[in-house]
MIDOSE-1310 file (N, C-alpha, C; in nm, 2 decimals, decimal comma, always signed):
residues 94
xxxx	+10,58/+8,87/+8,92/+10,56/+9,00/+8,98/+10,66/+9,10/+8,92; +10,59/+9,22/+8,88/+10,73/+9,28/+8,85/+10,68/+9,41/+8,96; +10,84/+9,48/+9,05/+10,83/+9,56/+9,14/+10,88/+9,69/+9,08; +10,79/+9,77/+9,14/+10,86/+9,92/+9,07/+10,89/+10,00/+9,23
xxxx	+11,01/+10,13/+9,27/+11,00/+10,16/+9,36/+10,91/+10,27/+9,42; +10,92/+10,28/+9,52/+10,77/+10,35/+9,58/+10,83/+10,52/+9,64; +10,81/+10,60/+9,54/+10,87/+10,74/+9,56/+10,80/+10,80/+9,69; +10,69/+10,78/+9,69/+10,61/+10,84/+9,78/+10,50/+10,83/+9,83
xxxx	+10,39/+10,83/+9,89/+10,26/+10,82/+9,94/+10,16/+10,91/+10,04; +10,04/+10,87/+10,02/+9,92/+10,99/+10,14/+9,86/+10,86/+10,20; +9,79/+10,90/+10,35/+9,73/+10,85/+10,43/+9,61/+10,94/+10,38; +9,49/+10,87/+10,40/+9,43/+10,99/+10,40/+9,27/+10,88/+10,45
xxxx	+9,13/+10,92/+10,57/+9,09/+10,89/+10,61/+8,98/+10,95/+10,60; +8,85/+10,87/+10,48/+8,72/+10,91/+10,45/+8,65/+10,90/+10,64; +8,62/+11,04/+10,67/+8,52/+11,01/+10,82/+8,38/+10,96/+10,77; +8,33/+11,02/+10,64/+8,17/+11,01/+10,62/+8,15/+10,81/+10,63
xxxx	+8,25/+10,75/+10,52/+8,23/+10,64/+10,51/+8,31/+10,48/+10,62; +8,37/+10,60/+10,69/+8,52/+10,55/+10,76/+8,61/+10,41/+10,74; +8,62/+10,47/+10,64/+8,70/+10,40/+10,50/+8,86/+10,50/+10,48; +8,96/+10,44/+10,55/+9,15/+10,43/+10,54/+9,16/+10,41/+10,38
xxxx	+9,23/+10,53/+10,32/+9,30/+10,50/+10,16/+9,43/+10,55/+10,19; +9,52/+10,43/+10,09/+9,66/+10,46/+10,12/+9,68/+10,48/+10,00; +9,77/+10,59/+9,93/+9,80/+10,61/+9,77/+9,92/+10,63/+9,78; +9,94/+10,53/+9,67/+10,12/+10,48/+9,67/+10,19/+10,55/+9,48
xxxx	+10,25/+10,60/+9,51/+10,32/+10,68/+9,37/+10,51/+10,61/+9,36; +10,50/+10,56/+9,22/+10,57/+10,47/+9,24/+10,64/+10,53/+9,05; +10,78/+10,48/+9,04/+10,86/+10,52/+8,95/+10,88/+10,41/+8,86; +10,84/+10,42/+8,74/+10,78/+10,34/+8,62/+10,92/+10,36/+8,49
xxxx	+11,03/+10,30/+8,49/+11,10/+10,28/+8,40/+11,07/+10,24/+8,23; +11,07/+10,33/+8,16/+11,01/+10,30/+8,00/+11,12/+10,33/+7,91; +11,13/+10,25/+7,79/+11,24/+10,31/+7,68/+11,21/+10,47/+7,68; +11,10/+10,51/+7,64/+11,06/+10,67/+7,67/+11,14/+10,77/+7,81
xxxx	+11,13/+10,67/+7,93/+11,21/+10,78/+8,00/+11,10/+10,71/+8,15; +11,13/+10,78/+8,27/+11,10/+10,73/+8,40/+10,99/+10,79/+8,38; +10,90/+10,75/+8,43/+10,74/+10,87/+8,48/+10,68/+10,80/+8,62; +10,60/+10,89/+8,64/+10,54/+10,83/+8,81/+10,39/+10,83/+8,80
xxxx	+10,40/+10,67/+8,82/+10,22/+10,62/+8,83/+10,21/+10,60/+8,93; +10,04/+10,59/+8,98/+9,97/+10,61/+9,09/+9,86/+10,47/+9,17; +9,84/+10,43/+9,24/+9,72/+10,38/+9,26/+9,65/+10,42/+9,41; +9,53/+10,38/+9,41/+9,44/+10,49/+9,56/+9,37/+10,31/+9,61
xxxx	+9,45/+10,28/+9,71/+9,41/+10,13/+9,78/+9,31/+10,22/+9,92; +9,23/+10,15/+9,87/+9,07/+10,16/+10,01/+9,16/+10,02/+10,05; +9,19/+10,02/+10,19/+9,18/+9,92/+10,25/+9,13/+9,91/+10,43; +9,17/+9,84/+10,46/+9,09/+9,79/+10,58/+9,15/+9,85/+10,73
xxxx	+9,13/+9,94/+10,83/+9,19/+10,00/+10,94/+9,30/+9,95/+10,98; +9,30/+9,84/+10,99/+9,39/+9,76/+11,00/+9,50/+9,72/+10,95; +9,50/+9,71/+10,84/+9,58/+9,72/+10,71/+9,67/+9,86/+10,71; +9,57/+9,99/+10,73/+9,65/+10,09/+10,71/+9,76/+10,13/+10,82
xxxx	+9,68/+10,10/+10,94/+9,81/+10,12/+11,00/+9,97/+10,09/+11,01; +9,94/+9,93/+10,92/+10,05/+9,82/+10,93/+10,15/+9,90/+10,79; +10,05/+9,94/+10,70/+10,11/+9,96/+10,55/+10,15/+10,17/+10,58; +10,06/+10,21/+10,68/+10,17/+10,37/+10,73/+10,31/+10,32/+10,78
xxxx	+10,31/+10,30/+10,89/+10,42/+10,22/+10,96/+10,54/+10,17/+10,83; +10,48/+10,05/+10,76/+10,61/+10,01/+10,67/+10,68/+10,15/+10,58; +10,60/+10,22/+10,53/+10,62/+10,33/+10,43/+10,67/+10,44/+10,49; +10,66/+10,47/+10,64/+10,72/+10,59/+10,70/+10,85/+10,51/+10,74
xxxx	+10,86/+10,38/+10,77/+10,97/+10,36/+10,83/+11,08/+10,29/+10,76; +11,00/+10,21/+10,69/+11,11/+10,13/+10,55/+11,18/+10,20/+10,44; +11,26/+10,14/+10,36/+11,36/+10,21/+10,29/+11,44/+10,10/+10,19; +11,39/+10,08/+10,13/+11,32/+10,13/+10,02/+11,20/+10,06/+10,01
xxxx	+11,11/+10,09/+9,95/+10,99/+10,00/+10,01/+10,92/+9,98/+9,81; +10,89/+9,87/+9,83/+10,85/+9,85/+9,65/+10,71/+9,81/+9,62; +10,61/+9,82/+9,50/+10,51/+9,82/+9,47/+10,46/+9,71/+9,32; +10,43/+9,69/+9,34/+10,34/+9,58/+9,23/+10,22/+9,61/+9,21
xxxx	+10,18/+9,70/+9,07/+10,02/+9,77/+9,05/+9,97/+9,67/+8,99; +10,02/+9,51/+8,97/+9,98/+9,42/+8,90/+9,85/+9,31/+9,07; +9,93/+9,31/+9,17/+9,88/+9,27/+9,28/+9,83/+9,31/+9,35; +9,91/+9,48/+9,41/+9,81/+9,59/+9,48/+9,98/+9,52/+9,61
xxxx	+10,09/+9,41/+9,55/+10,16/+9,43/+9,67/+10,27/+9,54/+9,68; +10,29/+9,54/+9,81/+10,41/+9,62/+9,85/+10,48/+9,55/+9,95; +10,62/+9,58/+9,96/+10,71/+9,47/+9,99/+10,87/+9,56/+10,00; +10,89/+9,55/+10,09/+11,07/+9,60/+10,21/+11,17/+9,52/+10,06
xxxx	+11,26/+9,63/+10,06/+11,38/+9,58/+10,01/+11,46/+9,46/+10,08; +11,52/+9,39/+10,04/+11,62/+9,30/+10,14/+11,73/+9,39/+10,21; +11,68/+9,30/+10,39/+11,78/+9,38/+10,44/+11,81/+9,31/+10,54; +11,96/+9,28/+10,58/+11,99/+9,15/+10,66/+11,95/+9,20/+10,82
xxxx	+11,98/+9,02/+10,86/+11,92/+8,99/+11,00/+11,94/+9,09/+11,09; +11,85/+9,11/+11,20/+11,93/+9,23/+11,29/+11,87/+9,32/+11,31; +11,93/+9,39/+11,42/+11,85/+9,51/+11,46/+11,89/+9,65/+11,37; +11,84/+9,75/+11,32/+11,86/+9,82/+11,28/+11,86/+9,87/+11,09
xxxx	+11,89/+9,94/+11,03/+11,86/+9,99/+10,90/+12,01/+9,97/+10,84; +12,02/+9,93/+10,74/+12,19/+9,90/+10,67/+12,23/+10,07/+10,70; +12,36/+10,10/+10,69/+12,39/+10,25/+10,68/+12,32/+10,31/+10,51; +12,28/+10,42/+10,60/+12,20/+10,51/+10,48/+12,09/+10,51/+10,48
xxxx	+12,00/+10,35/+10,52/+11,87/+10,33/+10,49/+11,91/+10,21/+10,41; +11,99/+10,20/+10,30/+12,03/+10,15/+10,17/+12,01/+9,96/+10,21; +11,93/+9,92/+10,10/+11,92/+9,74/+10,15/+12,03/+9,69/+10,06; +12,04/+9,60/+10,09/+12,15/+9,51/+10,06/+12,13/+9,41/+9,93
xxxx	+12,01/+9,43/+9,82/+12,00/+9,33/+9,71/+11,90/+9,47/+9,69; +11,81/+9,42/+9,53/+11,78/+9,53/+9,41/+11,62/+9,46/+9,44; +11,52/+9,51/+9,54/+11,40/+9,45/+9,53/+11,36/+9,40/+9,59; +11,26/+9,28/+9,61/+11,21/+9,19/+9,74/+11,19/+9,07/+9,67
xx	+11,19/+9,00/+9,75/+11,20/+8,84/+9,71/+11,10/+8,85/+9,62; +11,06/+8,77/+9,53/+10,94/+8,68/+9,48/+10,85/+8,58/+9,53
Protein backbone atom coordinates (compact mmCIF):
# COMPACT_ATOMS: atom_id res chain seq x y z
CA UNK A 1 0.00 0.00 0.00
CA UNK A 2 1.46 3.19 -0.50
CA UNK A 3 -0.36 6.18 1.80
CA UNK A 4 -0.43 9.72 0.76
CA UNK A 5 -1.79 12.36 3.40
CA UNK A 6 -5.31 13.53 3.20
CA UNK A 7 -5.33 17.57 2.91
CA UNK A 8 -8.89 17.74 2.75
CA UNK A 9 -12.45 16.54 1.85
CA UNK A 10 -16.60 17.09 0.99
CA UNK A 11 -19.47 15.25 2.31
CA UNK A 12 -21.82 15.68 -0.09
CA UNK A 13 -25.47 13.77 -0.36
CA UNK A 14 -27.17 12.86 -3.87
CA UNK A 15 -31.24 13.25 -2.50
CA UNK A 16 -32.51 12.10 -6.15
CA UNK A 17 -30.52 8.77 -5.96
CA UNK A 18 -29.84 8.77 -2.04
CA UNK A 19 -26.51 7.90 -2.60
CA UNK A 20 -23.54 9.49 0.38
CA UNK A 21 -20.14 10.64 -1.70
CA UNK A 22 -17.16 11.35 0.25
CA UNK A 23 -14.22 13.13 -1.79
CA UNK A 24 -10.96 12.83 -0.39
CA UNK A 25 -7.96 15.37 -1.79
CA UNK A 26 -4.80 14.04 -0.82
CA UNK A 27 -1.00 15.38 -1.39
CA UNK A 28 1.00 13.37 -4.00
CA UNK A 29 4.87 13.80 -3.61
CA UNK A 30 6.75 13.61 -7.26
CA UNK A 31 10.47 14.40 -8.24
CA UNK A 32 8.39 17.27 -10.17
CA UNK A 33 7.12 18.89 -6.94
CA UNK A 34 3.85 18.03 -4.48
CA UNK A 35 0.42 18.29 -6.35
CA UNK A 36 -3.08 17.36 -4.96
CA UNK A 37 -5.11 14.39 -6.37
CA UNK A 38 -8.61 13.64 -5.94
CA UNK A 39 -11.01 10.67 -5.79
CA UNK A 40 -15.25 10.89 -5.41
CA UNK A 41 -16.02 7.43 -3.18
CA UNK A 42 -20.08 6.66 -3.61
CA UNK A 43 -20.31 4.73 -0.60
CA UNK A 44 -22.81 3.24 1.63
CA UNK A 45 -24.89 5.60 4.51
CA UNK A 46 -23.30 3.85 6.76
CA UNK A 47 -19.89 4.09 5.78
CA UNK A 48 -20.19 7.79 5.44
CA UNK A 49 -20.99 8.57 8.64
CA UNK A 50 -18.12 6.45 10.13
CA UNK A 51 -15.58 7.95 7.35
CA UNK A 52 -17.23 12.02 8.27
CA UNK A 53 -16.51 11.33 11.86
CA UNK A 54 -12.81 9.92 11.22
CA UNK A 55 -11.85 12.98 8.83
CA UNK A 56 -13.47 15.75 10.98
CA UNK A 57 -11.94 14.29 13.99
CA UNK A 58 -8.59 12.54 13.15
CA UNK A 59 -5.39 14.00 12.56
CA UNK A 60 -3.67 13.10 10.36
CA UNK A 61 -5.70 10.94 8.53
CA UNK A 62 -4.10 8.97 5.26
CA UNK A 63 -5.36 7.64 1.83
CA UNK A 64 -4.44 4.85 -0.53
CA UNK A 65 -6.07 5.73 -4.28
CA UNK A 66 -4.57 2.25 -4.98
CA UNK A 67 -7.43 0.53 -2.42
CA UNK A 68 -9.98 3.42 -1.88
CA UNK A 69 -8.30 2.97 1.94
CA UNK A 70 -8.07 5.53 4.49
CA UNK A 71 -6.46 5.01 7.71
CA UNK A 72 -5.54 7.29 11.34
CA UNK A 73 -1.95 8.05 11.76
CA UNK A 74 -0.39 6.08 14.80
CA UNK A 75 -1.41 7.32 17.95
CA UNK A 76 -0.76 5.84 21.36
CA UNK A 77 -3.12 4.07 23.88
CA UNK A 78 -5.48 6.41 25.64
CA UNK A 79 -7.72 8.93 25.86
CA UNK A 80 -7.20 11.85 24.01
CA UNK A 81 -5.07 13.44 20.71
CA UNK A 82 -1.07 13.55 21.15
CA UNK A 83 -0.41 17.49 21.78
CA UNK A 84 -1.09 19.42 18.54
CA UNK A 85 -3.19 16.71 16.96
CA UNK A 86 0.44 15.47 15.91
CA UNK A 87 0.71 11.23 15.84
CA UNK A 88 3.47 9.71 17.00
CA UNK A 89 5.03 7.45 13.80
CA UNK A 90 4.98 8.75 9.75
CA UNK A 91 1.59 6.80 8.53
CA UNK A 92 -0.56 3.82 9.44
CA UNK A 93 0.31 0.43 9.85
CA UNK A 94 0.28 -1.90 6.87
Amino acid sequence: MTWFPVTSYYLRYNTNDKQPVVGIYFSVSTPAGTRIDSRHLAVPAADAYYLADMLRNEKPVYFDPKTGALATGHEPVGEGEAPGGASTGGGPIN
